[in-house]
C-alpha positions in Angstrom: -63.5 67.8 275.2 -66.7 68.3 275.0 -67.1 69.1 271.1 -65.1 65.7 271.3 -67.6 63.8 272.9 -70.0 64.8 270.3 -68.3 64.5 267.1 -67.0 61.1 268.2 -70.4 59.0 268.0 -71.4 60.4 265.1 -68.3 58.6 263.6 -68.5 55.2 265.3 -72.0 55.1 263.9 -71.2 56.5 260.5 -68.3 53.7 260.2 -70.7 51.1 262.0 -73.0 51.6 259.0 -70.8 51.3 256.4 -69.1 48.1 257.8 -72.8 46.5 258.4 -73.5 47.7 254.4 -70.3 46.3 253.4 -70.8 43.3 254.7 -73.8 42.7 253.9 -72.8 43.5 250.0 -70.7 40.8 250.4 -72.9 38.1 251.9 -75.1 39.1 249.0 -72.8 38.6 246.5 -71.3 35.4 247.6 -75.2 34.1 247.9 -75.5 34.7 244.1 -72.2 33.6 243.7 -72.8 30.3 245.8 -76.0 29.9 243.5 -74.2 29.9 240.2 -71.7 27.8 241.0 -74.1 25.0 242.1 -76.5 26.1 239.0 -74.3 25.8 236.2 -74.7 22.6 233.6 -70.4 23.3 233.4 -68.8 20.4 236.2 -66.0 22.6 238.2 -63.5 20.5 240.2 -61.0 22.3 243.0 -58.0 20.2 243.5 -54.9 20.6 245.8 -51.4 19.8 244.0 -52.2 16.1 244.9 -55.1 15.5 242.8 -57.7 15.5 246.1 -60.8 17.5 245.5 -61.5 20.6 248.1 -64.2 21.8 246.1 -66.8 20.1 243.9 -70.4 21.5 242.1 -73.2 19.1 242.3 -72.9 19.3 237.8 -69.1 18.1 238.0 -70.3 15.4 240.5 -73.2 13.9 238.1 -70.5 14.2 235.4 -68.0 12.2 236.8 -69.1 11.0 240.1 -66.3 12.1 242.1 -67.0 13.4 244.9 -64.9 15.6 247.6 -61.9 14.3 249.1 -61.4 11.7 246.4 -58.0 11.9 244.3 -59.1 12.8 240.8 -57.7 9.8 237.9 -55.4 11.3 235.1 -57.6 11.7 232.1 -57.2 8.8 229.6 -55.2 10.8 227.3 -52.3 11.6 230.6 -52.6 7.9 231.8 -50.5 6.9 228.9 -48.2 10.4 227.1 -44.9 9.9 227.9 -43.2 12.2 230.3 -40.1 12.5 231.7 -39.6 10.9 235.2 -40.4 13.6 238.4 -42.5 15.6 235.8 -46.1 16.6 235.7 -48.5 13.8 233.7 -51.4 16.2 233.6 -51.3 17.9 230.8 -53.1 21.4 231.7 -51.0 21.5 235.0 -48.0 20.7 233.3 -48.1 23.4 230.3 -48.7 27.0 231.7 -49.9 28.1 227.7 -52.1 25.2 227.7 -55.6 26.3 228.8 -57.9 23.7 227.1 -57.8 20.3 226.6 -60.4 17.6 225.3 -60.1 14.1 226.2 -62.0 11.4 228.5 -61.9 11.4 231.4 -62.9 8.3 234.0 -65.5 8.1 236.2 -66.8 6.3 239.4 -69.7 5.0 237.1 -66.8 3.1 235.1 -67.3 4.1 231.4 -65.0 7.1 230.5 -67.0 10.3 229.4 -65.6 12.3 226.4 -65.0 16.0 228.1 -63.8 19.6 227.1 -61.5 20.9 230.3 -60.6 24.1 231.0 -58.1 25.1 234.1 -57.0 28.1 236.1 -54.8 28.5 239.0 -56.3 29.8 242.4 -53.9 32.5 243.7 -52.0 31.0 246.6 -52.2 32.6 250.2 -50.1 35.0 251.8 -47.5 32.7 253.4 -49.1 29.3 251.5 -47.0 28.3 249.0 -49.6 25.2 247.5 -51.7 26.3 244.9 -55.1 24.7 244.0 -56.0 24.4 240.6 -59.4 24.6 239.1 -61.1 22.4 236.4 -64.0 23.2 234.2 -65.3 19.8 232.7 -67.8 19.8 230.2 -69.6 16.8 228.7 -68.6 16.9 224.7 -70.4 13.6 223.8 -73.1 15.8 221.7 -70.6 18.2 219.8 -68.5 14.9 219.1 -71.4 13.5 218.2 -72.2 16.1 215.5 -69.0 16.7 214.1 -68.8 12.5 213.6 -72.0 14.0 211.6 -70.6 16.4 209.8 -67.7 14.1 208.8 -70.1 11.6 207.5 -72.4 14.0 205.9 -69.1 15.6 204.1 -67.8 11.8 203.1 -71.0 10.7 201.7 -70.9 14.1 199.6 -67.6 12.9 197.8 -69.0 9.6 197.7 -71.8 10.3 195.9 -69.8 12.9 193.6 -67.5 10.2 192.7 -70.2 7.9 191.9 -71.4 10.1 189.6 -68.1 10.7 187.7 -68.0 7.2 187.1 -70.9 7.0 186.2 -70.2 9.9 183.4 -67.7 8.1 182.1 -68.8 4.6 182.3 -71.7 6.3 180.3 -69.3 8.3 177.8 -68.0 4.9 177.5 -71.2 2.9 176.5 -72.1 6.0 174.1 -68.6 6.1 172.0 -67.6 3.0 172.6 -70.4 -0.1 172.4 -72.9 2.4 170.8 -70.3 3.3 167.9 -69.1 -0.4 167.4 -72.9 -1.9 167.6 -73.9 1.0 165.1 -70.6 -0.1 163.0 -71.9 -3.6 163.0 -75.6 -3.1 162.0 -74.1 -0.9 158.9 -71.9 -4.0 158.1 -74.9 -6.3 158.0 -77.0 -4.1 156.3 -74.2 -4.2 153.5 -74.2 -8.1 153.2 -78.0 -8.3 153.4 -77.4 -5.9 150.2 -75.4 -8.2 148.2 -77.0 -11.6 149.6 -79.6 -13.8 147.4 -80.2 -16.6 149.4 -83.4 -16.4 151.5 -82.7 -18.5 154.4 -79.8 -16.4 155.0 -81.6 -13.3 154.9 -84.0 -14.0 157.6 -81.3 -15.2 159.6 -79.3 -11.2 159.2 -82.9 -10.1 159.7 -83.2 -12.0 163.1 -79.8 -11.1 164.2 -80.0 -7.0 163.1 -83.7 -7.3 165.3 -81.2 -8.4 168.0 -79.0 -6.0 167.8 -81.4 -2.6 167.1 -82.5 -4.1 170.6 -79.0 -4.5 172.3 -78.4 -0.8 170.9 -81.8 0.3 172.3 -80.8 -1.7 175.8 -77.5 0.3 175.8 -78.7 3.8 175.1 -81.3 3.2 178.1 -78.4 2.1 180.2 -76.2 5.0 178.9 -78.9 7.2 180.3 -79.3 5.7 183.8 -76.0 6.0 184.3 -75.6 9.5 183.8 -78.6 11.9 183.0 -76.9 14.2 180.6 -80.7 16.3 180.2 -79.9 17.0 183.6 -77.0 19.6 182.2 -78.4 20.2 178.8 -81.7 21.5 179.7 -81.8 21.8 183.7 -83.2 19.9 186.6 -87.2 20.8 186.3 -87.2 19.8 182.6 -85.2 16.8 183.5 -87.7 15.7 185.8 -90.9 16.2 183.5 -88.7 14.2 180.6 -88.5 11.2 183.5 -92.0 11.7 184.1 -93.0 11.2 180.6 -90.5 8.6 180.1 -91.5 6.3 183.3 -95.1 6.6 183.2 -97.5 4.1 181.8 -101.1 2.9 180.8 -101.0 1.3 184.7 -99.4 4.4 186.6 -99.5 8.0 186.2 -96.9 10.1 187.4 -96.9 14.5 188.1 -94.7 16.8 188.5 -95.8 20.2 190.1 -93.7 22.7 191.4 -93.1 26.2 192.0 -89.1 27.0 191.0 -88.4 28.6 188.1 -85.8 27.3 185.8 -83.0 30.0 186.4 -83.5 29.4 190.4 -80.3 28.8 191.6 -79.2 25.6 192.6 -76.0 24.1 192.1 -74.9 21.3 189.8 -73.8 18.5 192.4 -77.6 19.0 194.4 -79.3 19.3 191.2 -78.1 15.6 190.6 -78.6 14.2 194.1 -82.3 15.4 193.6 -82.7 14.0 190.3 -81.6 10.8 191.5 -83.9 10.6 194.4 -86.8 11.6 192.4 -85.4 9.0 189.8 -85.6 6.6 192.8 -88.8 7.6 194.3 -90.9 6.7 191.2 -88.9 3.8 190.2 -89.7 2.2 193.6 -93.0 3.4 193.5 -93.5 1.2 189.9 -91.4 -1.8 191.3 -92.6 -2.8 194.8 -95.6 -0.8 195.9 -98.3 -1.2 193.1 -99.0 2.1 192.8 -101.6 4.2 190.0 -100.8 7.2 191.1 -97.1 9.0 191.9 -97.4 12.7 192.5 -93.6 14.8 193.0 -94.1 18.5 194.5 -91.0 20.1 194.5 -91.8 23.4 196.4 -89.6 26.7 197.7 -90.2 27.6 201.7 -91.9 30.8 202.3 -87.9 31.9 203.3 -86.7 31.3 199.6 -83.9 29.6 201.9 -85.2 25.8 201.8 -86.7 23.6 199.3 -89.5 20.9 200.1 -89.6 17.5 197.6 -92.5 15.1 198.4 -92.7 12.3 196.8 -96.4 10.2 197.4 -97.8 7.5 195.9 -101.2 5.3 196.4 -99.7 1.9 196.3 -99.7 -0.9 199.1 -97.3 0.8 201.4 -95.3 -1.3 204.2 -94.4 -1.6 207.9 -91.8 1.0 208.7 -89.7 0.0 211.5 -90.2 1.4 214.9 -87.0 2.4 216.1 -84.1 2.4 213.6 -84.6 2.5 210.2 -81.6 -0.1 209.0 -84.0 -2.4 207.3 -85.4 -0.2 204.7 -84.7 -1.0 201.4 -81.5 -0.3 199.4 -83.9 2.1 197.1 -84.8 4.1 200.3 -81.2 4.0 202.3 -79.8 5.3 199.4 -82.5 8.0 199.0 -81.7 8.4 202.5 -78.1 8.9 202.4 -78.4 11.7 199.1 -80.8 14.0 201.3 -78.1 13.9 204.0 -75.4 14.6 201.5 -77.2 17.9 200.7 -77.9 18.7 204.6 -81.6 17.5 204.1 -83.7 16.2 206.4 -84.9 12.7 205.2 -88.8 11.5 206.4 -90.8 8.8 205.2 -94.5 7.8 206.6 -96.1 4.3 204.9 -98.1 2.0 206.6 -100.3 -1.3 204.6 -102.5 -0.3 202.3 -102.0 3.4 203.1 -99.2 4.2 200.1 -95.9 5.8 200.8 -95.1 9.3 201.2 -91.6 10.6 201.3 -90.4 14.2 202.1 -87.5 16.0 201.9 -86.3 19.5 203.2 -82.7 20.6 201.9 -81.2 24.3 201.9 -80.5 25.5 198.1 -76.4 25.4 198.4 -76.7 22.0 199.7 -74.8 23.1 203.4 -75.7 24.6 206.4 -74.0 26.8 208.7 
């Protein structure tokens, strides 16, 4: 007995010890437990099998604004699928391989709120047949948001590619078509002015073949607008120098500096979105702002992964609006809307009698990740 009496203690207080480190383990971990779940930006809803809320984090609760012991709505998309009658409307409860859904879902602040939901099942307790199930709402408006973005972006690409095949063939057109028939024409007066003595009538053909060296000169200039074919002959850097010599004058002079070399890789359909915003930037410059002076830097980023076009000129500048930007120009929106076709970032700074400058950041491929 007495060896009993001694060993026995030792035990108690061995197996005290444990139990108070145990449970103290455990208070530990539900404390950080407790902490995450009212931490996290992800809403998480715990409802019994008749929609009422048992358990609710303060993010699901700003989300929504239900709050516990209110009877969760159907999302918009379960208010109104068809199901059988007696089944299950909810969607995630009702299909077991189901385990993410995105929809909108209603909320005590009345305007629906476009959400990713996740679900699980709590296990039910011994004897407890109901089993709660467990929500994860997230708000999607951003991600929606920028694949609505991404869809535009991709859109306006094909736009602006289509544009540009018709413009290629609306300029194939004016080249082999008009420009051959014109041409034809002048040959054919040129042959009566030949074989005609009278003088009045030769100052008349004279007249009418100055009119129609300038129609052909009119359509050529046209033919190029429409479709830059130096752009593919001899490259986009020596496209841009043969617009600068072409647009500048004795009242404005425009430069080109940059730092790409002519084999630096850059694919045909950004090549052309850059040409025409160049084409645009010094073309607005000569039209509306008065300008002596454009300068275009086309410039690599130290990554070799971006390219930088600035376009600045010294003319009379404007007021740019303060919040939205929907009534710039058509020269500038359209600018606008190529930069965002190549995944460039579009940025303009003006103000009166300050000039305009315009920049432009786009990755080499045109995309991002």
């Amino acid at each position: 007995m007495g060896s009993v009496s001694v060993h026995l203690p030792r035990r108690v207080i061995r197996l005290s010890n444990s139990t108070f480190s145990f449970s103290a383990m455990r208070l530990e971990e539900y404390r950080r437990l407790r902490q995450l779940f009212f931490l996290l930006s992800d809403g998480i809803i715990v409802m019994d099998p008749q929609r009422r809320i048992v358990f609710v984090n303060p993010a699901a609760i700003r989300l929504t604004g239900w709050l516990l012991g209110d009877v969760v709505p159907y999302c918009l998309y379960c208010q109104t699928r068809k199901v059988e009658t007696g089944s299950e409307r909810c969607l995630l409860a009702a299909d077991p391989k189901r385990h993410y859904f995105e929809s909108e879902m209603p909320t005590k602040m009345g305007r629906p709120v476009p959400v990713g939901m996740s679900r699980t099942f709590l296990t039910a307790d011994e004897g407890n047949f109901r089993r709660d199930m467990v929500i994860t709402v997230r708000d999607v408006t951003v991600e929606r948001q920028e694949e609505e973005l991404a869809v535009s972006r991709r859109l306006t690409h094909h736009t602006l590619n289509v544009q540009e095949d018709e413009r290629k063939r609306l300029s194939q057109e004016l080249h082999d078509g008009i420009s051959q028939t014109l041409y034809g024409i002048s040959l054919g007066m040129e042959h009566l002015q030949r074989h005609i003595k009278d003088a009045s009538l030769t100052d008349k053909l004279n007249q009418l073949q100055e009119r129609l060296r300038s129609c052909m000169q009119e359509v050529r200039v046209l033919s190029r607008s429409l479709y830059p074919a130096v752009l593919h002959d001899i490259g986009l850097l020596a496209a841009i120098r043969s617009l600068r010599d072409e647009l500048t004058t004795d009242h404005c002079a425009v430069q080109f500096l940059t730092d790409l070399e002519e084999d630096d890789e850059m694919t045909a359909s950004v090549a052309v979105q850059v040409y025409r915003i160049v084409q645009e930037g010094i073309r607005n410059a000569l039209q509306h702002s008065q300008a002596r002076y454009v300068s275009i830097l086309l410039f690599q980023s130290d990554d070799h992964e971006n390219v930088l076009l600035q376009i600045e000129d010294d003319g009379v500048g404007f007021v740019l609006p303060d919040k939205d930007r929907e009534h710039m120009g058509y020269g500038l929106r359209n600018m606008q809307e190529r930069a965002r076709a190549i995944a460039g970032t579009f940025d303009i700074e003006t103000s009166p009698s300050q000039g305009t400058k315009i920049r432009i950041q786009f990755p080499r491929s045109g995309t991002r990740e």
